[in-house]
C-alpha positions, 0 to 999 in steps of 0.5 A, spaced: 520 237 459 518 239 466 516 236 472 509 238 475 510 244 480 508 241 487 502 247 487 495 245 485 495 247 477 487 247 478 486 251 484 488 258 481 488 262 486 493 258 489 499 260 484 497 268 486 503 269 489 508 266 484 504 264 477 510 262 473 512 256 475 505 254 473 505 257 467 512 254 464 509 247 467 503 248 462 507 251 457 511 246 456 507 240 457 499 241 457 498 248 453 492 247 452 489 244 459 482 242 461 480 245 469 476 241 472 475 247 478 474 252 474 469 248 469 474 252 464 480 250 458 487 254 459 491 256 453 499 259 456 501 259 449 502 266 446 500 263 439 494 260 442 492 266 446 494 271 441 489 268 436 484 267 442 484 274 442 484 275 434 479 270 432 472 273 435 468 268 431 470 262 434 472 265 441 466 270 444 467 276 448 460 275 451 461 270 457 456 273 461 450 271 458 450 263 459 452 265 466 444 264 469 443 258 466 451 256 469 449 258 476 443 255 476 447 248 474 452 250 480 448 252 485 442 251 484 440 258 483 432 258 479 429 263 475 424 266 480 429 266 486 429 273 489 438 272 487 436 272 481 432 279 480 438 282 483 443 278 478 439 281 472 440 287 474 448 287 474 449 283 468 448 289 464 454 293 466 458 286 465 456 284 458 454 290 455 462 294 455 467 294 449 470 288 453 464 284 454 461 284 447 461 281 439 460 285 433 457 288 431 453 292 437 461 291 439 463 295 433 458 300 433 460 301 440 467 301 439 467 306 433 463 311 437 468 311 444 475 312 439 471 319 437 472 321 444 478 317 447 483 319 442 491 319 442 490 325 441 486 328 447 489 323 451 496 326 450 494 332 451 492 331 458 499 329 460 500 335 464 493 333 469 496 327 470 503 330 472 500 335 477 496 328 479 502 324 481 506 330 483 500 332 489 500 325 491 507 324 492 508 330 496 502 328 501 508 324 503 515 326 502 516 330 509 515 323 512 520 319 507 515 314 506 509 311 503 504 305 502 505 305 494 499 302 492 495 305 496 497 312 496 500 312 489 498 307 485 491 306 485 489 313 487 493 315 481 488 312 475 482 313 479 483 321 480 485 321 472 479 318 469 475 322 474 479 328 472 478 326 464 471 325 465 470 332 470 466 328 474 464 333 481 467 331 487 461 330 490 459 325 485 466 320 486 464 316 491 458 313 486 463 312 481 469 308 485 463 305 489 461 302 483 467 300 480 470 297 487 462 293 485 464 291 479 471 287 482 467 284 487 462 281 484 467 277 479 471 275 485 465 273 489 461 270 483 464 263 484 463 262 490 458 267 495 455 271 489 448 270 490 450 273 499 452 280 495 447 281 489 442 286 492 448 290 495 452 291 489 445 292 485 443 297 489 450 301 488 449 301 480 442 303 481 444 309 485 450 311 480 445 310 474 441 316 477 447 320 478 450 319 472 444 319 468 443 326 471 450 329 470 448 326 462 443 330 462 447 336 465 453 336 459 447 335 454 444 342 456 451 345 457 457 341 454 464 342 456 471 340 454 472 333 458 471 325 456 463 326 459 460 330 454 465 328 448 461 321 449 454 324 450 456 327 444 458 322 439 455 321 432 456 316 427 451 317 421 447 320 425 448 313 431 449 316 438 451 312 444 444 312 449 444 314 456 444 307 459 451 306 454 454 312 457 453 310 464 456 303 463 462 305 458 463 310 465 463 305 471 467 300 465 473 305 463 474 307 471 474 300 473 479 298 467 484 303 468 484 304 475 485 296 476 491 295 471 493 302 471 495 301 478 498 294 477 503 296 472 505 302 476 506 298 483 509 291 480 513 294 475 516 298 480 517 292 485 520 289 480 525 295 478 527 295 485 529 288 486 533 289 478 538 295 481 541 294 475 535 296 470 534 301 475 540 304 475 540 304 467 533 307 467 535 314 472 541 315 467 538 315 461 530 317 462 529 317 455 528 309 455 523 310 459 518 309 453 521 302 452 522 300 459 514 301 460 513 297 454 518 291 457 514 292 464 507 290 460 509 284 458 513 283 465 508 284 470 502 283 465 496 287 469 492 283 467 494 275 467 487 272 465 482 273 461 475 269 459 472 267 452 466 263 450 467 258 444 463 259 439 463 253 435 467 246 436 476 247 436 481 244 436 488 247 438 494 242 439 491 236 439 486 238 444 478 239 442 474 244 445 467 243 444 462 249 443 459 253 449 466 251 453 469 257 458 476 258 455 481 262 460 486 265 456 493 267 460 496 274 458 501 272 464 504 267 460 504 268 453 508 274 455 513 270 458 512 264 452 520 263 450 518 263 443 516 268 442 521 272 448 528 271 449 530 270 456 523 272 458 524 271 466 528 277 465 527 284 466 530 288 460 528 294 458 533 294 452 529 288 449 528 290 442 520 291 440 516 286 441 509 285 441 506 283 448 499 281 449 499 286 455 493 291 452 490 284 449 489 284 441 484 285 436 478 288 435 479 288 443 485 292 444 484 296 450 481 303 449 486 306 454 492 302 452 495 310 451 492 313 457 495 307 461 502 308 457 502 315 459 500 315 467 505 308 467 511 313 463 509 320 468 509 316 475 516 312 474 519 317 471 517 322 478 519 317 482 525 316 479 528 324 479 524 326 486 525 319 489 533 317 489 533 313 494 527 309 494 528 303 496 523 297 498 521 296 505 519 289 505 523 285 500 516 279 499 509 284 498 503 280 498 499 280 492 492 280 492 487 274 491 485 275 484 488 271 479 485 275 474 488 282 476 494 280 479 496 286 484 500 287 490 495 289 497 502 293 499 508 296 497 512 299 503 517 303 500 522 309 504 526 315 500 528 319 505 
C-alpha cells in the first residue's frame, strides 16, 4: 500500500510536472477514483483502461455532445446567450472526428479515411520526412545548438501533415491556426471558454472557406497527395462530404502534430538522462523500431483521455452511473507493474508488449504508422549527425496540459 502523495490527487494540473507518484498511489489504492474537481471517475489500471477503450458500447466517444447542457450547469451558460452561438459553431470540429465519435457514423468514417492513409502510402512517404528533419537540423548545426521543441520537435509533424496533404504554403497559416484553436478551446474549456469562443469560431470559419475551396480545386484537378485521396474516397458509392474533409484535415493536423512532438522531445529527454540506452541505441540503429515502441509506452503522448458511460458500470467495486465523465490515464496503464515489469525503467530491449500509446479498439490511432516512422527518422538523424548531443538544462518545464503532457523547451547543445 502506498501512502497518498503529498500533491492534490483532484487537481490534475498540479502532477503535470511528475504525474507518476499520483498514478502508483491511485494504482494501487483507488484505481478507480471519483474527482470531484473535475466532475469526472479516474481509471490507472491498464485492465481498466484498455477495456474502456475496447467496450465502445458502454464507454462513448461522444463527450461533446452533453457538453452545453453541462456548462450550462457549471457556469451558467444559457441556450440563448450570445457564448452559446459561438459554442455550437466549434462543437462540430470537436465531436464530429474519428476520435470524437460512435459507431456506426464512426465506422463509416473510419472505413473510408484507412482507404487513404494506409501503411503503405505512408511508408512511402519516409524519404519527405527524412528531408523534413534533415532541413530542420541544419538550420542549427553552425551554431551547435537548439530549442528541441520548438525547432525540431513541433515543426517536424506540422511540415509533415502539411506535406502529406500538399496544402500551398500560402494556405498554412489557416491550417496551424486552427489546430492551435482546437488545443486551446480544450484547455480553456473549464475555465475561461465562453472569453475565447467568438475568436476561435472565427478562425474555423476562415479555415472552412480555405479548405472547402482547396477541395473543390482537387475535385476539378486531382493530385497524388492525402487531400485529394480523401476527396476521392468511395465506398459502395459513400463519399467523405466537404464539412467531413475539413474536419478530418484540421483533426489529423492537431492529432499528430501534438503527440507526434511529445514522443520525439520527451522520448529524447529521456534517452539523454539514460546514457546507457543511449549508448546501446547509437551502437546498434537497428533497435530503433523497438526502442520507439518502449518511448511509447514510456513517455505516453497522450496521458488521458475522456469517455462518457453509456449505461451504469461497475469496475472493481466502484459503480459509475450512466451519463457519468470517465478520464481514462494511458500514462499510467503503461507504467501498470502488472502488465510491465520494472515499468519505471527505460528499456529498450523490453520484449514486445502491447502499450496503450496509439490507444485500443476501433479507436486506435489512424496515424499510429506516420507517428512511428517521424519518431524512428528523428532520433535516428539525431543520433548519427548529433554525437555529442547533450542536455542544457537537466529539469525542462512541461506544459500545463494534463491531457497532452509535452515540454515547452528542450535546450540541447552538439557542438
Amino acid at each position: 500500500m502506498t501512502t497518498e502523495p503529498t500533491l492534490e490527487l483532484d487537481n490534475l494540473f498540479a502532477s503535470v510536472q511528475d504525474p507518476y507518484p499520483m498514478y502508483t498511489y491511485l494504482r494501487e489504492n483507488e484505481p478507480v477514483r471519483w474527482n470531484p474537481m473535475f466532475n469526472c471517475f479516474m481509471l490507472s489500471k491498464y485492465d481498466d483502461v484498455n477495456m474502456a477503450f475496447s467496450d465502445h458500447q458502454r464507454f462513448s466517444s461522444d463527450i461533446w455532445t452533453p457538453i452545453p447542457e453541462s456548462l450550462g450547469a457549471t457556469i451558467g451558460l444559457q441556450p440563448e446567450d450570445e457564448a452559446s452561438q459561438f459554442l455550437k459553431k466549434i462543437l462540430p470540429y470537436m465531436a464530429e472526428n474519428l476520435q470524437g465519435m460512435d459507431p456506426p457514423g464512426h465506422t463509416r468514417q473510419r472505413t473510408l479515411m484507412m482507404k487513404t492513409f494506409t501503411p503503405r502510402m505512408l511508408e512511402a512517404f519516409r524519404p519527405t520526412v527524412q528531408r523534413i528533419v534533415d532541413d530542420l537540423i541544419d538550420q542549427h548545426l553552425a551554431q551547435g545548438k537548439m530549442d528541441l521543441v520548438t525547432d525540431l520537435a513541433y515543426p517536424l509533424p506540422s511540415n509533415v501533415i502539411l506535406d502529406l496533404l500538399s496544402i500551398p504554403r500560402s494556405g498554412r497559416p489557416y491550417i496551424k491556426a486552427s489546430s492551435e484553436a482546437i488545443n486551446e478551446f480544450v484547455g480553456t474549456l473549464l475555465f475561461n471558454g465562453p472569453a475565447v469562443w467568438e475568436r476561435l469560431a472565427g478562425i474555423f470559419a476562415e479555415v472552412n472557406t480555405y479548405l472547402k475551396s482547396l477541395i473543390a480545386e482537387r475535385r476539378a484537378h486531382p493530385g497524388d497527395d492525402l487531400l485529394t485521396k480523401m476527396v476521392h474516397a468511395e465506398e459502395n458509392g459513400d463519399m467523405l462530404s466537404e464539412d467531413e474533409i475539413v474536419i478530418a484535415t484540421n483533426f489529423l493536423l492537431f492529432a499528430g502534430h501534438e503527440t507526434t512532438a511529445n514522443l520525439i522531445s520527451v522520448g529524447t529527454y529521456h534517452l539523454l538522462q539514460n546514457p546507457e540506452q543511449l549508448a546501446q541505441l547509437r551502437a546498434d540503429p537497428s533497435k530503433m523500431p523497438a526502442a520507439v515502441e518502449e518511448l511509447l509506452r514510456y513517455v505516453s503522448p497522450v496521458h488521458t483521455l475522456s469517455r462518457r458511460t453509456l449505461q451504469e458500470v461497475t469496475i472493481r467495486g466502484v459503480t459509475i452511473p450512466a451519463e457519468s465523465s470517465v478520464n481514462i490515464f494511458v500514462g499510467s496503464a503503461n507504467r501498470d507493474s502488472e502488465k510491465f515489469p520494472d515499468p519505471e525503467k527505460l528499456d529498450i530491449n523490453r520484449p514486445p508488449t502491447r502499450s496503450l500509446g496509439f490507444g485500443y479498439g476501433i479507436h486506435y490511432c489512424l496515424g499510429a504508422a506516420l507517428a512511428r516512422i517521424e519518431g524512428q527518422v528523428a532520433f535516428e538523424t539525431m543520433l548519427r549527425r548529433l554525437p555529442n548531443l547533450r542536455l542544457t538544462d537537466e529539469t525542462p518545464v512541461f506544459r500545463p496540459n494534463y491531457w497532452l503532457r509535452g515540454l515547452l523547451n528542450l535546450p540541447v547543445t552538439f557542438g
